[in-house]
C-alpha positions in Angstrom: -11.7 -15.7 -9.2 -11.1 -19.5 -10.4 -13.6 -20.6 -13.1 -15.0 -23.1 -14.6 -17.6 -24.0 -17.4 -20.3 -23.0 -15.4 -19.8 -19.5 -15.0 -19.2 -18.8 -18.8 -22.1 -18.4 -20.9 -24.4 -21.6 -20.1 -25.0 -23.8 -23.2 -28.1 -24.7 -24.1 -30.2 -27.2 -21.7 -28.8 -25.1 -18.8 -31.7 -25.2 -16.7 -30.5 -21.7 -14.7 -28.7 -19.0 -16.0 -27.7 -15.5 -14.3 -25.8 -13.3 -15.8 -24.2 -9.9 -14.4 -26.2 -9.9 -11.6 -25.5 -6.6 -9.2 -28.3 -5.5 -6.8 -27.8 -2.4 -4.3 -29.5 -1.5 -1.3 -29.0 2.4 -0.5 -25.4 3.0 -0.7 -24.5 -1.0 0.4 -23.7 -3.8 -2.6 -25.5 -6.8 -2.0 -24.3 -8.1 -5.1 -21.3 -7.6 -7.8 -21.9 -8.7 -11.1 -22.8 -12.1 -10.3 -23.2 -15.4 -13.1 -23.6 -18.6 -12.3 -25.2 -21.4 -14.0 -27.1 -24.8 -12.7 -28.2 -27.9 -14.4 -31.2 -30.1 -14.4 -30.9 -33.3 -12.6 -28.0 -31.6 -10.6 -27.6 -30.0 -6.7 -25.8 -26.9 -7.3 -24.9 -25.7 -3.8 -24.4 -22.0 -2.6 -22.2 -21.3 0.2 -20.9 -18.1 1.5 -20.3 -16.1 4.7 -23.7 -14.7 6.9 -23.9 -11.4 4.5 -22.3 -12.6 1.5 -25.0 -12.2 -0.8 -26.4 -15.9 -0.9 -30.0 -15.1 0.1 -30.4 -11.8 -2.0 -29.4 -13.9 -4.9 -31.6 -16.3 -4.8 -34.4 -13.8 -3.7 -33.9 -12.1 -6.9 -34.0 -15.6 -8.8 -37.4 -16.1 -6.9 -38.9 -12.6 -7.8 -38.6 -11.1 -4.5 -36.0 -8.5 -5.3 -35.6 -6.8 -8.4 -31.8 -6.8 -9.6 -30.7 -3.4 -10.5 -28.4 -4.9 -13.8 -28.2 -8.3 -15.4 -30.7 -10.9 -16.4 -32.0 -14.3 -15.7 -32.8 -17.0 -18.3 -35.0 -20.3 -17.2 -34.0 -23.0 -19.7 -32.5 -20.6 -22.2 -35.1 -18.1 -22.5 -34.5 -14.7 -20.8 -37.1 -13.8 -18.5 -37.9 -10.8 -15.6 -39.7 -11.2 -12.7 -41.6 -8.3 -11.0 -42.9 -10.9 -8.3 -42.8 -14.7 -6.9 -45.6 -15.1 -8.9 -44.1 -14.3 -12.4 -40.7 -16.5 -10.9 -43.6 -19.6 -9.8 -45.2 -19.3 -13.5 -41.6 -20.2 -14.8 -41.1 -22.8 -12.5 -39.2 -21.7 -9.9 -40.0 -22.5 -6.1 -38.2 -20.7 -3.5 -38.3 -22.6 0.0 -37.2 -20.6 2.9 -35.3 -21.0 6.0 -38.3 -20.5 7.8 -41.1 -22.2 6.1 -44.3 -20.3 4.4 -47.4 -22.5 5.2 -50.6 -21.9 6.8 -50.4 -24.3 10.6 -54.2 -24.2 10.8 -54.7 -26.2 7.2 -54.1 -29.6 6.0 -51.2 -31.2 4.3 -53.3 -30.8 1.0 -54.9 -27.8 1.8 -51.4 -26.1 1.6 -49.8 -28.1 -1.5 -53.5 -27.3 -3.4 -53.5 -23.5 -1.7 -55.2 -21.0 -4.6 -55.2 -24.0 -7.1 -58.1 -26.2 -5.1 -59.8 -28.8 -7.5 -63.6 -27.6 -7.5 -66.7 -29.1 -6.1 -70.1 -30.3 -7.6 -71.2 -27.1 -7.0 -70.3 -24.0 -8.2 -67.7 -21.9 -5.5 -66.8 -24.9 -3.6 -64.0 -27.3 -2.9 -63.7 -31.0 -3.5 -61.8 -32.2 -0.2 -61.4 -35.4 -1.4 -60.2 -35.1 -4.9 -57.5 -32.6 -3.3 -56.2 -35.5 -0.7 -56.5 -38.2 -3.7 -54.1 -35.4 -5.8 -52.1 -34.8 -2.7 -51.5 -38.7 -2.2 -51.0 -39.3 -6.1 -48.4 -36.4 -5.9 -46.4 -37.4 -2.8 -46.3 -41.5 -4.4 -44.9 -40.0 -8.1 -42.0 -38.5 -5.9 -41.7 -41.6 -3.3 -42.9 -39.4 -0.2 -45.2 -40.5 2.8 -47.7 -38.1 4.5 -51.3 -38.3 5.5 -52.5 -34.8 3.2 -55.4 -34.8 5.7 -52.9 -33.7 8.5 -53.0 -30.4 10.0 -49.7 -28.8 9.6 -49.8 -27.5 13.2 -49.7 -31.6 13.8 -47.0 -32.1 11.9 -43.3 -32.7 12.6 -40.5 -30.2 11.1 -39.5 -32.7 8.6 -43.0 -33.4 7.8 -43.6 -29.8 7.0 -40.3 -29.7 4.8 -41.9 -32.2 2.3 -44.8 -30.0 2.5 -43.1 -27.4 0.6 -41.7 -29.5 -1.1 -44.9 -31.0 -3.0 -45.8 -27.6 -2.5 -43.7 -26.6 -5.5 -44.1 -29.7 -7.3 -47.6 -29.2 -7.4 -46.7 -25.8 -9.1 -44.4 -28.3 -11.7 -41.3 -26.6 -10.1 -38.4 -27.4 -12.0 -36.0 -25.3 -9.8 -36.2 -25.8 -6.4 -34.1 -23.3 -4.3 -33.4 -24.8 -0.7 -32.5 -22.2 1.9 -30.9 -23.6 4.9 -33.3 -26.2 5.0 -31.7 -28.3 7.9 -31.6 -25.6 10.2 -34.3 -26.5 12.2 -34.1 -30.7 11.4 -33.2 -33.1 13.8 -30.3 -35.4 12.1 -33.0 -38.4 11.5 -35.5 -35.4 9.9 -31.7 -33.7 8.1 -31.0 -37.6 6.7 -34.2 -37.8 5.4 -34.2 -34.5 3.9 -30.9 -35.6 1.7 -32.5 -38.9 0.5 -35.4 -36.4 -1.0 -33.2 -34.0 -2.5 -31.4 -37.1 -4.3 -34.4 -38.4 -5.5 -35.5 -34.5 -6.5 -32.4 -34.6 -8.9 -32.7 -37.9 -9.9 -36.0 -37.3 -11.4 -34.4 -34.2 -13.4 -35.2 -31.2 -11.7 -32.5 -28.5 -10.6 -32.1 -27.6 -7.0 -30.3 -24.7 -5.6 -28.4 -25.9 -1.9 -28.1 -23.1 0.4 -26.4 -23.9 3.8 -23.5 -23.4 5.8 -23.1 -26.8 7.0 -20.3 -27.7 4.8 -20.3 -31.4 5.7 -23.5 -31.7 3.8 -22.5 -29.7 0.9 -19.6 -32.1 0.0 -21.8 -35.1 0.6 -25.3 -33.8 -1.4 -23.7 -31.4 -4.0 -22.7 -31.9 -7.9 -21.4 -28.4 -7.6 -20.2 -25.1 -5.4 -20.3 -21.8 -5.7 -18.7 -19.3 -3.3 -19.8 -16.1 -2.5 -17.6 -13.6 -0.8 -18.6 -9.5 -0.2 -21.0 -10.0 -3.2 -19.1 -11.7 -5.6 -18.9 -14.9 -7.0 -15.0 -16.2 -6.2 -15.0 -19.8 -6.6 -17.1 -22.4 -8.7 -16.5 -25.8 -9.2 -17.5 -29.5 -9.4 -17.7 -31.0 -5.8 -15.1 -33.9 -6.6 -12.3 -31.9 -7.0 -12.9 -29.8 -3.8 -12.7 -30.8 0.4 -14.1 -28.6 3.2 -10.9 -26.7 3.7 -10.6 -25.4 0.2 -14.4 -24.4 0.4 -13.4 -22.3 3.3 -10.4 -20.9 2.0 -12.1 -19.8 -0.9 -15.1 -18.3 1.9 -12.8 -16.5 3.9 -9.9 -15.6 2.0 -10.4 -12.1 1.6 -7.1 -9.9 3.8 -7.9 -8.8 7.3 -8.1 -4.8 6.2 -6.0 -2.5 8.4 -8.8 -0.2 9.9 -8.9 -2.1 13.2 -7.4 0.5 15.9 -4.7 -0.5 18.0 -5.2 -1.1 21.3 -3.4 -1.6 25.1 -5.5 -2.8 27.9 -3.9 -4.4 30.4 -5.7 -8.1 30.8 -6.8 -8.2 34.6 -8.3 -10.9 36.8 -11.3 -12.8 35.2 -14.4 -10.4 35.6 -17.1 -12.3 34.2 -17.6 -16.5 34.8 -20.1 -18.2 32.9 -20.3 -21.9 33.9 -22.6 -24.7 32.2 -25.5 -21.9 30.7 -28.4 -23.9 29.0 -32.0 -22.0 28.2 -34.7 -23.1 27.2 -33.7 -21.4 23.5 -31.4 -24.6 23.0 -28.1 -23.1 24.5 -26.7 -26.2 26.3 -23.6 -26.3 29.1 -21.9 -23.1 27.6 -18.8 -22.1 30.0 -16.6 -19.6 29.3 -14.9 -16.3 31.3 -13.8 -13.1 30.2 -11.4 -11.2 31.8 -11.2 -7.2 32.8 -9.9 -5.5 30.5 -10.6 -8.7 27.6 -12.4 -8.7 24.5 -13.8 -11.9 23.4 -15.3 -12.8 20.4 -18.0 -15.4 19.7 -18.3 -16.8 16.0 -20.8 -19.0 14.9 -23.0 -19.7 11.5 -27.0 -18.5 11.3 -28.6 -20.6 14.5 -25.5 -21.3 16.1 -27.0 -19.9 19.5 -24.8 -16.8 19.5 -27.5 -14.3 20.3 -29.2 -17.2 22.3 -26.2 -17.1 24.6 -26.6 -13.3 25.1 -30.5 -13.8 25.6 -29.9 -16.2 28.3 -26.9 -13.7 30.0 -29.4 -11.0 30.3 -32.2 -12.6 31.3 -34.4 -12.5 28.3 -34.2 -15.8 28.2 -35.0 -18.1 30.9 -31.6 -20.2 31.6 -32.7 -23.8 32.2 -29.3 -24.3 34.5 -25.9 -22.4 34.8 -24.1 -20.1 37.1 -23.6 -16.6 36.0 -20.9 -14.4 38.3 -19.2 -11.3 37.8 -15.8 -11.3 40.3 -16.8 -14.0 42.1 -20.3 -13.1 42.8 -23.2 -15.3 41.4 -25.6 -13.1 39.9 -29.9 -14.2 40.0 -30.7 -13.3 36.7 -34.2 -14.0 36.0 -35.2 -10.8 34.1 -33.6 -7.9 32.2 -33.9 -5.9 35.3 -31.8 -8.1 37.3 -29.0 -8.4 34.8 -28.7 -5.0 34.5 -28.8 -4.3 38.6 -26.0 -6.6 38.6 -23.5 -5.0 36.1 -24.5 -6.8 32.7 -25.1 -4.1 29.9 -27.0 -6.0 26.2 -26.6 -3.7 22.8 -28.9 -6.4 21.1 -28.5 -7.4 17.2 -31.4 -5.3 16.4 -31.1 -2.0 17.3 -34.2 -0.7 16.0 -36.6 -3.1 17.2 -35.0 -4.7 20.5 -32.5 -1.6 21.6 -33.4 2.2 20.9 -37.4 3.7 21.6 -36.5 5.5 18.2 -39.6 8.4 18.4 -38.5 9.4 21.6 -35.7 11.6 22.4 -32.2 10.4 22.5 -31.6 11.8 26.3 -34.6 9.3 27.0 -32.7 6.4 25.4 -30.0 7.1 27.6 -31.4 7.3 30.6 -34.3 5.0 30.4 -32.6 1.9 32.5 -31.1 4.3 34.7 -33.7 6.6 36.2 -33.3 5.2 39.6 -29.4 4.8 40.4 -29.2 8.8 38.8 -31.9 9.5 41.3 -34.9 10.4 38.3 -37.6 9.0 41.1 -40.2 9.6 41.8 -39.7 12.8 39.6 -38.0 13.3 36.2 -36.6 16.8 35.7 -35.3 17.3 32.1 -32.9 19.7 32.3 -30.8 17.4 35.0 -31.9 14.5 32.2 -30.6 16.7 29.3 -27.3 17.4 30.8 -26.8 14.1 32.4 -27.4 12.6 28.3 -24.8 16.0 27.0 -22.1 14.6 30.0 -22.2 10.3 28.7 -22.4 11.6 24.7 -19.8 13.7 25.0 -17.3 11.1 26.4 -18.5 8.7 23.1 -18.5 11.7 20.4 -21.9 10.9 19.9 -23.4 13.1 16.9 -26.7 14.6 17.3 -28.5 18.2 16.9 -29.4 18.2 20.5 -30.1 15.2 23.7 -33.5 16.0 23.3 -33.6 15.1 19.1 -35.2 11.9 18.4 -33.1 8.7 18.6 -34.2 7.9 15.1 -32.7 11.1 13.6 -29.2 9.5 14.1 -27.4 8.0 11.8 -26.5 4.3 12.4 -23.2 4.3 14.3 -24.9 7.0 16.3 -27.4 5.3 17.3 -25.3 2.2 18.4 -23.4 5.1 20.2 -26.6 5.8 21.9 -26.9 2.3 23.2 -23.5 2.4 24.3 -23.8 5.5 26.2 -26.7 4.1 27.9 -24.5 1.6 29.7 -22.1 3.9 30.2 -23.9 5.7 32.6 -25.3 2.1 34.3 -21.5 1.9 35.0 -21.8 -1.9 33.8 -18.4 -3.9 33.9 -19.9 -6.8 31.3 -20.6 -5.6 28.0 -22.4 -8.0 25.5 -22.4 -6.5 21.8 -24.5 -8.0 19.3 -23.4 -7.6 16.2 -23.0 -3.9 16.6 -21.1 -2.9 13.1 -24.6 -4.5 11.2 -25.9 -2.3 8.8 -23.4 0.6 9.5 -20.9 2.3 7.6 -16.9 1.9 7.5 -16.1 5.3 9.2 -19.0 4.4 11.8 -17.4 0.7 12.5 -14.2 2.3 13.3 -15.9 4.2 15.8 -17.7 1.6 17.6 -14.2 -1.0 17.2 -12.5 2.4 18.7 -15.1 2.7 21.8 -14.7 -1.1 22.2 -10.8 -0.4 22.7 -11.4 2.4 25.1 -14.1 0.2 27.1 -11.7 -2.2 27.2 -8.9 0.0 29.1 -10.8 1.2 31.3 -11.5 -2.7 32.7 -14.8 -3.4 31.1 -15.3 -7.7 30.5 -16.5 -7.3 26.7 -18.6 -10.2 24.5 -18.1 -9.3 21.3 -20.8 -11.3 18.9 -20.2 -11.3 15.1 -20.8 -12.8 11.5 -17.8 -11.1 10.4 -14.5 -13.2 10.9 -12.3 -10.4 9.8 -13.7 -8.0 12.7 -13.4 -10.9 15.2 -9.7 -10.9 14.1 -9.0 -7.3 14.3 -10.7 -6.8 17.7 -10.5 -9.5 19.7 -8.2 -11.3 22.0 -9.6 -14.6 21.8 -12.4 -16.4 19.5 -15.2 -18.3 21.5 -16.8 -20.7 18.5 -20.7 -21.7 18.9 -22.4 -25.0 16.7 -26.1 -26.2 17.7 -26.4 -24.3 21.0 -22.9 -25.6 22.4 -19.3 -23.9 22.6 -17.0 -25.7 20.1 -13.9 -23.4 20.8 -12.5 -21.1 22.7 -9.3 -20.4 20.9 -6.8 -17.6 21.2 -6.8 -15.3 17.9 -3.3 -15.3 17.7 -3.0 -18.9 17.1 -5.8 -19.3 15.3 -7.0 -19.1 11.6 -10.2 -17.8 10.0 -10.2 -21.8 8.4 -10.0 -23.5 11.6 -12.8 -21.0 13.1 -15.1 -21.8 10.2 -14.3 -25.5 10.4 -15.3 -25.9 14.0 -18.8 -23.9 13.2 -19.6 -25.6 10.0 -18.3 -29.1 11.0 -19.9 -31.9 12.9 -17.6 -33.9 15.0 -17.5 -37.5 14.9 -18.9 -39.4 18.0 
């Protein structure tokens, strides 16, 4: 790991210091003996892979999580948090990707929430002191909003600055950003940086989380990368430039557990031309071939599961053609996509895939009961074998067909979703990060069924945060950015760097 003064013991005026920081969930580490330190009057920015720790860090800084070793000192004193109200008392803020304010109150109403000035009379609130506070605090920072605003009324950005004063108000002096731009348009993103700069300028530390590289190098005084975990790279922003930050992001060895494979690469199966929805996904072409694995990369909001969404008719698509072999598909509705040969494991398996208190024959068979002939009457024992016959063919591990879906472990339960379009006989398969949340013998299994779906002429989109996967499974690397395809690149003449560079990147008009 390279190193610099910041990840030895912080000296004193060190406004943030973690030291050892390691925080398990089950048998998975979220973190590895982490230490960092951050400044006041400085941006220090954290960047990592989807998964590599960033958020559980901070979490953990902001009282959310407990960590299971290390310690945290706040300007040189050591101090534990057992929740985000012992990490506000100490002056840290924690603003998150999706922002925590109540739409139905005003500007002031939020920034003075639990701390309202009193009234004349006892139990009530003095509105107008709390938008006179409100306007005193936005002017000491050089912000602009009406506090007598209803949130619902106002803008993303708006809302952003919100928080913002929102911690101020609770004399915050370490503000941790997470993904803030996420949801900014560029005008609302530009704005955004001149407050952050005028955040450190006045002396208070804030902590940068994004994956938009550009702005890292352009806002930050200095990175730290996280990779699986651990901390790997840390160091002042003028000696570094977006490719080392990637290198440093993804330079971890593709590992050899991805099974071989030898499909034959047929005619193109699956044609996707100019897809927009009304999530944001905008004139995404693309075609997969029988027989083809394709991957899609992309950073948190890309549109990657948006794409998928709109495929399978969740999502209403806004324009686009979808065909499979030269037919054009009419996919308004789940139903329709599913009728036409298009088979969705989504991201979530638990709350968007399985029916996990019902039994796993049910699972199997739910989409299916009319092409197996199950109507108008269901008899289980034809249902039981049916679900015995489809796990069989996957190795799928359960006590019986008619045990509950949620008794499975996880790569048996992503088995079960598999096995489900097995039996709809569907020729394009869209998996959703399907290796989340399992274990490594289980992701061998699912890349190994991937393989076999694959010979036997399936068209497969293969969604995932994990670049190494994408490189071990797929044949070629479709790259999302802001709802639009950036790439579409062949993995064998590719590089993790030039993957991550097209998702993290802007182009230049």
């Amino acid at each position: 790991m390279s190193k610099t003064s910041s990840q030895t013991d912080s000296p004193n005026g060190a406004a943030l210091g973690m030291r050892g920081i390691s925080k398990h969930f089950g048998p998975v580490a979220a973190l590895c003996d982490v230490s960092l330190s951050a400044w006041a009057g400085t941006v220090h920015a954290l960047v990592g892979e989807n998964g590599a720790g960033k958020s559980t860090l901070m979490k953990i800084l902001a009282g959310v999580y407990q960590p299971d070793a290390g310690t945290v000192e706040i300007r040189g004193r050591q101090r534990a948090f057992a929740n985000p109200g012992d990490a506000i008392e100490a002056g840290v803020s924690m603003i998150y990707q999706e922002l925590d304010l109540a739409e139905h109150l005003t500007a002031a109403e939020n920034i003075f929430l639990h701390a309202e000035p009193k009234g004349a009379l006892p139990w009530t609130v003095s509105h107008k002191r709390m938008a006179a506070q409100a306007t005193e605090l936005a002017t000491r920072f050089g912000f602009d909003i009406d506090p007598t605003s209803r949130v619902e009324d106002l803008s993303t950005g708006d809302c952003q600055i919100v928080e913002i004063l929102k911690a101020l108000r609770r004399h915050a002096s370490i503000i941790v950003m997470d993904e803030p731009t996420s949801s900014l348009s560029e005008g609302e993103a530009i704005r955004l940086f001149d407050v952050v700069r005028r955040l450190r300028d006045q002396g208070l530390c804030i902590i940068y989380i994004s994956h938009r590289l550009e702005e890292i190098i352009d806002l930050a005084d200095e990175v730290s990368v996280l990779r699986d975990g651990r901390l790997v790279h840390c160091e002042r922003v003028e000696s570094l430039d977006i490719p080392k930050i990637v290198r440093h992001m993804v330079g971890r060895p593709l590992t050899d557990f991805f099974p071989g494979r030898a499909a034959d690469v047929g005619d193109p199966l699956a044609q996707i031309t100019d897809l927009s929805s009304e999530a944001g996904i905008r004139a995404v072409s693309f075609e997969i071939r029988r027989g083809e694995i394709v991957g899609m990369a992309g950073l948190v909001g890309a549109g990657r599961t948006e794409v998928a969404r709109a495929l399978f008719g969740v999502d209403p698509r806004t324009s686009g053609r979808i065909a499979l072999e030269g037919r054009e598909l009419n996919v308004g509705s789940p139903a329709d996509a599913i009728a036409g040969g298009i088979a969705l494991l989504t991201e979530d398996r638990k709350r968007t895939g399985l029916c996990l208190d019902l039994p796993c024959s049910w699972n199997i068979t739910l989409p299916n009961l009319k092409p197996i002939g199950f109507t108008p009457v269901i008899k289980p024992s034809r249902e039981s074998r049916i679900a015995a016959d489809v796990g069989s063919r996957i190795a799928i591990k359960w006590a019986s067909p008619e045990a509950p879906a949620s008794s499975l472990s996880g790569g048996n339960q992503q088995k079960l979703l598999i096995a489900r379009w097995l039996l709809a006989n569907s020729s394009f398969m869209i998996f959703d990060e399907p290796t989340r949340g399992i274990d490594v013998g289980a992701k061998i299994e699912v890349y190994t069924l991937l393989n076999k779906l694959a010979e036997e002429g399936k068209a497969i989109l293969f969604i995932s945060s994990e670049l190494p996967e994408l490189f071990g499974i797929a044949d070629r690397i479709l790259v999302m950015r802001r709802g639009r395809l950036v790439g579409n690149l062949r993995t064998k003449e590719t590089t993790p760097e030039e993957i991550m560079h097209l998702a993290a990147v802007e182009k230049k008009a």
